[in-house]
Backbone bond lengths (Angstrom), bond angles and torsions (degrees), N, CA, C in turn:
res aa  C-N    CA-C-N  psi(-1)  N-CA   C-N-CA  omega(-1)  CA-C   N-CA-C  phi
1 X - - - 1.443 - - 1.526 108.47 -
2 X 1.272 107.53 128.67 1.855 121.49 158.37 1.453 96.57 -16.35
3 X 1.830 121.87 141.96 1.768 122.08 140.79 1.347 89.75 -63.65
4 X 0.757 156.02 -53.72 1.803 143.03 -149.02 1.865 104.07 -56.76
5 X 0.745 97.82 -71.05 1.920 135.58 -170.67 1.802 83.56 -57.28
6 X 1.371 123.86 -67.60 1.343 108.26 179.67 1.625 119.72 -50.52
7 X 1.499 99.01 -40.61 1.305 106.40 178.11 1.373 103.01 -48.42
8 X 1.324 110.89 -97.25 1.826 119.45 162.00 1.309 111.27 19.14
9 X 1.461 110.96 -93.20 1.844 118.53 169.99 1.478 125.81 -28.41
10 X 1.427 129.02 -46.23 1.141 129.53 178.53 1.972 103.03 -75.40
11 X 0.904 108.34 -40.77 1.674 103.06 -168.45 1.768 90.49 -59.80
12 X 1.202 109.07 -67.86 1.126 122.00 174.31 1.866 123.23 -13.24
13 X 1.404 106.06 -46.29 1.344 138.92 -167.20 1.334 98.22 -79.21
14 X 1.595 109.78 -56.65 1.242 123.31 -169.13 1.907 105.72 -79.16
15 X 0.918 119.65 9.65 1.657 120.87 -174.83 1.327 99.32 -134.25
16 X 1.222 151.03 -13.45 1.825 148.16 124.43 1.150 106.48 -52.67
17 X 1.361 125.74 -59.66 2.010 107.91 176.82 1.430 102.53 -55.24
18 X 1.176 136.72 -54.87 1.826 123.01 -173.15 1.592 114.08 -48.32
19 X 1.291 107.89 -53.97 1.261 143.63 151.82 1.624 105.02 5.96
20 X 1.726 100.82 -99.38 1.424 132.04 155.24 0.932 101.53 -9.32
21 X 1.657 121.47 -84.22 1.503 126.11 -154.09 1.416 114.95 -69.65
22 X 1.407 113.20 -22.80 1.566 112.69 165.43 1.257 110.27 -68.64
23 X 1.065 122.92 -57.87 1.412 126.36 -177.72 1.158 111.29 -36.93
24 X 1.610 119.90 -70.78 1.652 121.97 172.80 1.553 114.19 -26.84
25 X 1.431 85.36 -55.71 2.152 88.25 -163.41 1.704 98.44 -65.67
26 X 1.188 119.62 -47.60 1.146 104.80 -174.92 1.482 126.71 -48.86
27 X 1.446 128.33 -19.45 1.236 128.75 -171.05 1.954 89.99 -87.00
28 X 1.319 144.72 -1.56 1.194 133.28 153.75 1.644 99.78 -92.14
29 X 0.703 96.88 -42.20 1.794 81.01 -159.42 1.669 98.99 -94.21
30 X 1.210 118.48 92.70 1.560 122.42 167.95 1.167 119.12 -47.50
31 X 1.460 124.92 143.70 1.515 118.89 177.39 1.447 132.04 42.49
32 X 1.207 107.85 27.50 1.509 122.70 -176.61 1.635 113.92 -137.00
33 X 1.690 104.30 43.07 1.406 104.42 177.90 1.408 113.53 -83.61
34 X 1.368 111.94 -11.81 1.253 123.22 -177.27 1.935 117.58 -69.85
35 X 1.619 94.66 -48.79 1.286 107.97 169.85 1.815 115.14 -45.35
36 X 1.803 96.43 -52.85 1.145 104.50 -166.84 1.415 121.41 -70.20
37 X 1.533 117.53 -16.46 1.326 119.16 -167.30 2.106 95.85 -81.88
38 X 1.503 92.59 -35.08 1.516 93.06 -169.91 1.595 115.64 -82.06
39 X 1.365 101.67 -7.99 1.575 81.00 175.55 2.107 103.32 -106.17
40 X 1.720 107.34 -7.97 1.815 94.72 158.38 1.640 103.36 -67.14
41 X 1.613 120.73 -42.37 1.675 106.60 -174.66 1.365 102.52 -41.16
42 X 1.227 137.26 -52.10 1.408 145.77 -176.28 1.493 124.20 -54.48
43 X 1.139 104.70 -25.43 1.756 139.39 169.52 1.811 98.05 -60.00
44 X 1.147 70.89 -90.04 2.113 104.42 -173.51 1.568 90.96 -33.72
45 X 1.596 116.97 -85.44 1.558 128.29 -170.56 1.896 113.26 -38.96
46 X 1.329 95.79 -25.93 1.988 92.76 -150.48 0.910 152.61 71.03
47 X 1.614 95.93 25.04 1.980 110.54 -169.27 1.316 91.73 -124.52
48 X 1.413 105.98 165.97 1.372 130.41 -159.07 1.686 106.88 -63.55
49 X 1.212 140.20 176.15 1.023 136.74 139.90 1.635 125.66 -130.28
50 X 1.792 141.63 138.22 1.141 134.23 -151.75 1.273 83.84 -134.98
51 X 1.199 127.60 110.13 1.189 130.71 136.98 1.344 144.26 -96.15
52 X 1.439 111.99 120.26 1.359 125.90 -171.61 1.282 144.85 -106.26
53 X 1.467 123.78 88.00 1.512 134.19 -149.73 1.471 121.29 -149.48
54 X 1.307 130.66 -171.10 1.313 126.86 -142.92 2.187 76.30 -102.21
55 X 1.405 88.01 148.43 1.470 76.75 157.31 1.467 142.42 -65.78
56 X 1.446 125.41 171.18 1.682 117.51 -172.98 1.512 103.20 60.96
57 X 1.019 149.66 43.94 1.717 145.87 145.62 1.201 131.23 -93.84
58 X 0.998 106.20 6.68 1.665 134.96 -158.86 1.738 128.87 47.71
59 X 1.446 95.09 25.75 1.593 79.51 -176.77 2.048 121.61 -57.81
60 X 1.454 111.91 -39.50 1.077 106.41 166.39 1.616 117.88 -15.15
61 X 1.929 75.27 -74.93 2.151 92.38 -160.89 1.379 104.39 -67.48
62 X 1.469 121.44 -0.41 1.516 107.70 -168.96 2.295 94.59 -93.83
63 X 1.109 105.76 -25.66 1.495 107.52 178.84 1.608 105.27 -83.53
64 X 1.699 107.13 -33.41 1.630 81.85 -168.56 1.735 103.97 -99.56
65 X 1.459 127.48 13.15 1.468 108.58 128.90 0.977 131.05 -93.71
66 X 1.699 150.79 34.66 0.789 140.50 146.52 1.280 102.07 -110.21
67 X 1.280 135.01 12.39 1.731 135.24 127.52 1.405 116.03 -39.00
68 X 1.316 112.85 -68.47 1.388 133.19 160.90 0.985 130.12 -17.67
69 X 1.493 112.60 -61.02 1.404 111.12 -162.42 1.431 101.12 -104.52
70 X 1.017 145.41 27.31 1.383 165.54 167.68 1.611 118.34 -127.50
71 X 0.958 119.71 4.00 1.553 136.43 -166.04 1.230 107.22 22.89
72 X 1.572 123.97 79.39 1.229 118.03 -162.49 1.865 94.09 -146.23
73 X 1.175 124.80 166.40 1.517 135.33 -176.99 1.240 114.99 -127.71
74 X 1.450 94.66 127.09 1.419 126.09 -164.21 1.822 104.83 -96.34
75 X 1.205 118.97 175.76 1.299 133.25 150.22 1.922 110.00 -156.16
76 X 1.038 84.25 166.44 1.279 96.99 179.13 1.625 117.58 -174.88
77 X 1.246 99.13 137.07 1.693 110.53 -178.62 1.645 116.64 -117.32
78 X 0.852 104.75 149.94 1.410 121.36 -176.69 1.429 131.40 -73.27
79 X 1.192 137.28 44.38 1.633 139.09 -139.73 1.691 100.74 -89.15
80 X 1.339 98.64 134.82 1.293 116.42 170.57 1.190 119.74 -108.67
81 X 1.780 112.42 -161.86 1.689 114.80 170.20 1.666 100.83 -81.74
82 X 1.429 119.76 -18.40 2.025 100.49 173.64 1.511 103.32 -119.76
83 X 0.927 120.24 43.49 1.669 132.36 168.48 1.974 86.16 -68.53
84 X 1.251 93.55 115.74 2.016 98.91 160.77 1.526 123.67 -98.24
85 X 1.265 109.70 137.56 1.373 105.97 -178.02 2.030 131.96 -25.75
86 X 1.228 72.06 -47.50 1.426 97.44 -178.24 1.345 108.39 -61.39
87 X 1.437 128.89 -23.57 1.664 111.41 -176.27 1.318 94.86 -115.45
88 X 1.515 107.46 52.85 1.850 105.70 157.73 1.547 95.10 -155.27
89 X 1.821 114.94 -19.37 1.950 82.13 -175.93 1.763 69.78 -115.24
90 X 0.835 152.85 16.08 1.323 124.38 -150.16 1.803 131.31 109.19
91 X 1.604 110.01 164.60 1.681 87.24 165.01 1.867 112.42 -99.88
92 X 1.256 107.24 -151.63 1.705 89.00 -164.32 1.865 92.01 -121.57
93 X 1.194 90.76 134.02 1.970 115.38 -172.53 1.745 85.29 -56.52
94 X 1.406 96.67 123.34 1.657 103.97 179.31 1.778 106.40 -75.53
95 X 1.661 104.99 -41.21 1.758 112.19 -177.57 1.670 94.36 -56.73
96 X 1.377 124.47 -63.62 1.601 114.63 -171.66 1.915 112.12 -58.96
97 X 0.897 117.73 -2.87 1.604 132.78 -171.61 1.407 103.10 -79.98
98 X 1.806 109.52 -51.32 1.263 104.94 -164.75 1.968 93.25 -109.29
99 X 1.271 116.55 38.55 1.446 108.28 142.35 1.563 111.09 -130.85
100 X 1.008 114.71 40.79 1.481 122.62 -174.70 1.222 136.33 62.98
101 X 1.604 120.45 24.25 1.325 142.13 167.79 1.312 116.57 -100.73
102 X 1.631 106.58 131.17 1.643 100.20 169.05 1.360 99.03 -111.01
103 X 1.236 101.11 124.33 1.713 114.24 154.73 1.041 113.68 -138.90
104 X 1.997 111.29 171.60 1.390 96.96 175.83 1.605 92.03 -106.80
105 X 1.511 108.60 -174.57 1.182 145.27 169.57 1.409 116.56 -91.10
106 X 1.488 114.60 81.76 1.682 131.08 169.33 1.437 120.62 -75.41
């Protein structure tokens, strides 16, 4: 077989399994294929995802089954109006502070 054509087949493979698993979740989570497609992009890619909405919409349950069904681990924090910087990247390196860097301390 062609590398091309093999290539082909596996993407292929790999975009019916995403596929699938959207499909599944979507029959719980009504009208939220949108949610669901963007937080597997977030899956697939490896970058974070922030979702921001009224409470009760399910974003929680919509990430931690597609934890699930990917057997994969989630986190998630709870941010409010006094959520401080510091209890999501860290607190801030006092030595980089006093040469004019802010970072935190991971």
């Amino acid at each position: 077989m062609h590398a091309s054509a093999e290539r082909q087949r596996v993407i292929t493979g790999a975009v019916s399994q995403v596929n699938a698993h959207l499909d599944a979740l979507s029959a719980q989570f009504v009208s939220r294929r949108a949610l669901l497609e963007l937080v597997m992009l977030g899956l697939i890619s490896r970058e974070h995802v922030l979702l921001i909405g009224p409470p009760g919409t399910g974003k929680s349950a919509a990430v931690q089954a597609i934890a699930a069904s990917v057997d994969a681990v989630s986190f998630e924090y709870l941010i409010g109006r006094f959520t401080e910087p510091s209890e999501l990247f860290g607190a801030l390196d006092l030595a980089a502070l006093k040469d004019g860097q802010v970072k935190p301390v991971t």
